[in-house]
C-alpha positions, -999 to 999 in steps of 0.1 A, spaced: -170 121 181 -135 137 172 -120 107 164 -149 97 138 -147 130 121 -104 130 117 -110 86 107 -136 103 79 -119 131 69 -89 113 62 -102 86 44 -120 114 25 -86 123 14 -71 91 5 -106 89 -18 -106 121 -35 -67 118 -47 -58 83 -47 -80 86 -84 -51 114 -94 -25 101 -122 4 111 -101 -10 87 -72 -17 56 -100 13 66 -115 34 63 -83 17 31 -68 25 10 -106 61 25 -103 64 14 -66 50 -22 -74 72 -25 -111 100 -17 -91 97 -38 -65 89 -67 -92 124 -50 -109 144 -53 -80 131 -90 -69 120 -74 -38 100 -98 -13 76 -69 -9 70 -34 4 57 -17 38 38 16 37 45 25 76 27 56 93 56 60 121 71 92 94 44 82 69 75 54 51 78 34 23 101 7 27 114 -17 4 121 -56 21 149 -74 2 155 -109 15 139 -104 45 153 -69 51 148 -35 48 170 -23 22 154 7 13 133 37 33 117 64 17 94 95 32 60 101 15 42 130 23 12 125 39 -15 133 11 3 108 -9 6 82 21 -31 82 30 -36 80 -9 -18 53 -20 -33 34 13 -67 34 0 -61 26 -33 -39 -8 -24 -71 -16 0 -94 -6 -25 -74 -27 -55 -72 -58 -25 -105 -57 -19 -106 -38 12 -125 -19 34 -109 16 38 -130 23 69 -118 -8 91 -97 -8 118 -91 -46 122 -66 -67 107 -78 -77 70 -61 -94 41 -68 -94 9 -45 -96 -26 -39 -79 -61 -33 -102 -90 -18 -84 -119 -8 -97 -152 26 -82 -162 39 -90 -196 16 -122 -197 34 -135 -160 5 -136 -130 17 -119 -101 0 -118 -73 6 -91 -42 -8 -104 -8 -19 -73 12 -24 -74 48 -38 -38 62 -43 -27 100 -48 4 118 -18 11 147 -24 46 168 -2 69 147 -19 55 111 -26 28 89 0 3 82 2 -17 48 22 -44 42 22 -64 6 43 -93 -1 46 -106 -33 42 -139 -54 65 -144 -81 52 -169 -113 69 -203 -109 100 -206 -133 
């Protein structure tokens, strides 16, 4: 089956790099950031393999990833969410962090459209 061997080969490459420091590295900026800029969440979307920033309900922010990276930093939110990589129906899952002793909690959904995987994470702020 084509399609079985590209879905496995490419999660074989979000699993072999999304371990490299630059990948952990760029996932903990993306998510600081986001926290930084009091951003209602992020989108990792495969039309142009994009990461976009959602401010208030809007995009505010789009930004290429190459593709490596994209399918990278794909499996490790699933992985962090509790997700299965390999499944192509809707899941959700979430990512609690503690961030300078504030609970944060990201709310991941994951699905598979026909040009990729789509991630969207929406985040929980600590009550004030």
């Amino acid at each position: 089956m084509v399609f079985g061997d590209f879905d496995e080969l490419a999660r074989e490459i979000g699993e072999r790099n999304a371990d490299r420091p630059d990948v952990r590295e760029g996932l903990n900026l993306i998510l600081l950031q986001s926290l930084k800029d009091y951003a209602d969440g992020f989108e990792l979307h495969p039309s142009g393999n994009r990461l976009i920033k959602i401010i208030d309900g809007e995009e505010v922010e789009s930004l290429p990833v190459s593709n490596k990276i994209y399918k990278s930093l794909i499996y490790r939110i699933e992985v962090m969410a509790d997700l299965d990589p390999l499944s192509k129906e809707l899941q959700r899952g979430k990512i609690d962090l503690n961030i300078s002793d504030e609970r944060y909690t990201f709310l991941v959904k994951s699905q598979s459209l026909k040009d990729g995987k789509y991630i969207r994470v929406d985040i929980n702020y600590p009550e004030d």
